[in-house]
C-alpha positions in Angstrom: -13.4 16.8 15.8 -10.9 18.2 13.0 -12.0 18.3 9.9 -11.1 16.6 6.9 -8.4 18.7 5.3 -8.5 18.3 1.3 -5.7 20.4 -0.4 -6.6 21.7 -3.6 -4.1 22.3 -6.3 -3.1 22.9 -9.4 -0.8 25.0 -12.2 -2.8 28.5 -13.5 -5.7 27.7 -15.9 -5.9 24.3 -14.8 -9.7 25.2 -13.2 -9.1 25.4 -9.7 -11.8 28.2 -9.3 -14.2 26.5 -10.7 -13.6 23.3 -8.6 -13.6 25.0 -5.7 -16.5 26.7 -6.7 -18.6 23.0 -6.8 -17.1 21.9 -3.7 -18.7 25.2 -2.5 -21.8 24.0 -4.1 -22.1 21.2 -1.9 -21.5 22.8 1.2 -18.0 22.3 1.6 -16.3 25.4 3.1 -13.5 26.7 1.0 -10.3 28.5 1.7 -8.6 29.8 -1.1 -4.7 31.2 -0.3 -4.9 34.1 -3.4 -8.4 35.6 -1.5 -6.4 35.6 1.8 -4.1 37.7 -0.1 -6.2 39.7 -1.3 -7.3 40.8 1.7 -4.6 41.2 3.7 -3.5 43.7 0.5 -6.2 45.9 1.1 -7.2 48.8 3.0 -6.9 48.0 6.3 -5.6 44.7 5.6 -2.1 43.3 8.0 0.1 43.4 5.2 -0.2 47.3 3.9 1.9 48.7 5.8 4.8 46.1 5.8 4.5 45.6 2.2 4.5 49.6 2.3 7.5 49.8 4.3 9.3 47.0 1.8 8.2 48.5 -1.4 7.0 52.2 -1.1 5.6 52.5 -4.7 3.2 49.3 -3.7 1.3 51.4 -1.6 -2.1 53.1 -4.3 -4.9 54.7 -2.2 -4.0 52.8 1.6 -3.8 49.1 -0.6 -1.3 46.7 -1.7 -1.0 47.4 -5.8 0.2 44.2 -7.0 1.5 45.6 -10.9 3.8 47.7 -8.7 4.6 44.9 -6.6 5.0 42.8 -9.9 7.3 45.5 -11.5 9.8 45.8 -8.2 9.9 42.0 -8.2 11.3 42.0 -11.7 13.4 44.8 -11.3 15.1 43.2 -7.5 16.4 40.1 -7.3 16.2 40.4 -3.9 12.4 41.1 -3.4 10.6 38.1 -4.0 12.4 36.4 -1.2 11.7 39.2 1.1 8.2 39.6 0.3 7.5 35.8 0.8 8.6 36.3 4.1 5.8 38.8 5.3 3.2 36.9 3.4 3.6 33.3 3.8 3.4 34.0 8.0 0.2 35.8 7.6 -1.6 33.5 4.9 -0.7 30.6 7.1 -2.1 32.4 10.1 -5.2 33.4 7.8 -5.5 29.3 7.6 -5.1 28.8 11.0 -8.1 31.1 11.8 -10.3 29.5 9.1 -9.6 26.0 10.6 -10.1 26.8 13.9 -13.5 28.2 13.2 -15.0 25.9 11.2 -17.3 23.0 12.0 -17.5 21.6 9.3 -16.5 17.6 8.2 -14.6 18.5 5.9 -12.6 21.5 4.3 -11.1 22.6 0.8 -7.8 24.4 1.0 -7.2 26.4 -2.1 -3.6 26.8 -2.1 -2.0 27.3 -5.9 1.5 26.3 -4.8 1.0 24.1 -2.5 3.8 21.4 -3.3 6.1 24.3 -3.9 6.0 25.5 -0.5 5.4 22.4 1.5 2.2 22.6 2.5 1.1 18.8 1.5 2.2 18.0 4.9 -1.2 19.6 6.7 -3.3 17.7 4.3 -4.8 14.8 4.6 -5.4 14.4 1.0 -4.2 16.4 -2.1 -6.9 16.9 -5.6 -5.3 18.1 -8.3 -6.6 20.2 -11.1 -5.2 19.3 -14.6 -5.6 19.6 -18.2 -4.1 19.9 -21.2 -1.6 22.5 -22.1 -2.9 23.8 -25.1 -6.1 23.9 -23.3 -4.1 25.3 -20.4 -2.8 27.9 -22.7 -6.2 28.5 -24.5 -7.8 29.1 -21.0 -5.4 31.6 -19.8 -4.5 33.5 -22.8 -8.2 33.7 -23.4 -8.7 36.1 -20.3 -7.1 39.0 -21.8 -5.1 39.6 -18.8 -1.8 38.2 -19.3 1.1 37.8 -22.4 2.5 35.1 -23.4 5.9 35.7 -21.6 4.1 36.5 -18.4 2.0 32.9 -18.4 5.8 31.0 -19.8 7.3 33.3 -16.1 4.6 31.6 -14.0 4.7 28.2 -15.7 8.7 28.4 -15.0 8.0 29.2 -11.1 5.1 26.4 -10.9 6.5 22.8 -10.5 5.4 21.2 -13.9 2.0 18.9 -13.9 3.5 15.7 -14.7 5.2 16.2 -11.4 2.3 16.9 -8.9 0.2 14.1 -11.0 3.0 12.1 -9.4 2.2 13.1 -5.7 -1.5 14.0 -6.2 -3.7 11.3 -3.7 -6.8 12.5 -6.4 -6.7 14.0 -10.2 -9.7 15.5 -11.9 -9.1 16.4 -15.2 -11.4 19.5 -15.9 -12.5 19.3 -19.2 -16.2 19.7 -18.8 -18.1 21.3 -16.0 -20.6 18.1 -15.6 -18.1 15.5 -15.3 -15.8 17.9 -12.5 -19.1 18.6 -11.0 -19.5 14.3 -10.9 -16.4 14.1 -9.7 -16.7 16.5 -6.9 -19.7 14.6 -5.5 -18.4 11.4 -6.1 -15.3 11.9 -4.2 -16.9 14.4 -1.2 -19.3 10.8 -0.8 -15.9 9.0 -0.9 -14.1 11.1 2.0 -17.1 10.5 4.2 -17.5 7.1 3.7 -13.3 6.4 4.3 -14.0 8.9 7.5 -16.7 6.6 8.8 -15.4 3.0 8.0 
């Protein structure tokens, strides 16, 4: 039997991590689209030597560097395109590989832009992260890893929250780690009861 497929979304610092870090918890396996990335970026992973070919600089030490793959995206117009068409092929065959081994009932897809790139379609259900902006803003700002104009350059690529709100079949708003983790349960209990009715 296929699994439940539960797409899990949201814009950056919303707390997707950390929701699918409870739906872990509970025994839920997780699939998260950036770790697929990840590893197909390093040593030995599918992507090296396309990206390599693509962008020469992006290749540091037989792995995908992603600040030099950052800094040619800014510089060429033309890159992100390109890029996007090596990577999107081999995350969605990542998925596929996931899916097809698991046994579980049901799944969490991690998959930051997942209305942008059309992937609601292969979910039966979408849960959206959400939060405030300032706290939005707070959260991300707060890790020290990114300026300001970097967070307003991903905001501006993301479709904006009231949007996805909109489309969302579930919203948790994650402003404590008790109530999300309530949440979680409550609607994991929900999925399997709908599944068996």
């Amino acid at each position: 039997m296929r699994p439940f497929r539960l797409g899990l979304t949201g814009s950056i610092g919303m707390g997707k991590s950390t929701t699918a870090a409870l739906f872990a918890e509970e025994g839920v396996p997780v699939w998260d689209a950036d770790a697929a990335v990840h590893r197909l970026y390093a040593p030995g992973g599918a992507l090296v030597g396309p990206v390599a070919d693509l962008c020469p600089a992006a290749l540091q030490e037989d792995a995908v560097d992603r600040g030099a793959l950052r800094d040619w995206i800014a510089a060429d117009p033309t890159a992100l395109p390109r890029l996007e068409a090596l990577v999107h092929p081999a995350v969605a065959a990542d998925r596929a590989a996931f899916l097809a081994q698991t046994r579980a009932d049901i799944v969490l897809l991690d998959i930051p832009l997942l209305y942008e790139k059309g992937s609601e379609a292969e979910m039966d259900a979408v849960l959206l992260v959400t939060a405030p902006p300032a706290l939005q803003r707070a959260r991300v700002l707060g890790r020290g890893t990114m300026t300001e104009a970097q967070f307003e350059a991903i905001l501006a690529r993301q479709m904006p929250d009231r949007e996805k709100r909109a489309r969302a079949t579930h919203i948790l708003e994650t402003l404590g780690l008790d109530a999300a983790r309530a949440y979680v349960r409550a609607l994991i209990a929900h999925i399997r009861e709908t599944a068996d009715a």
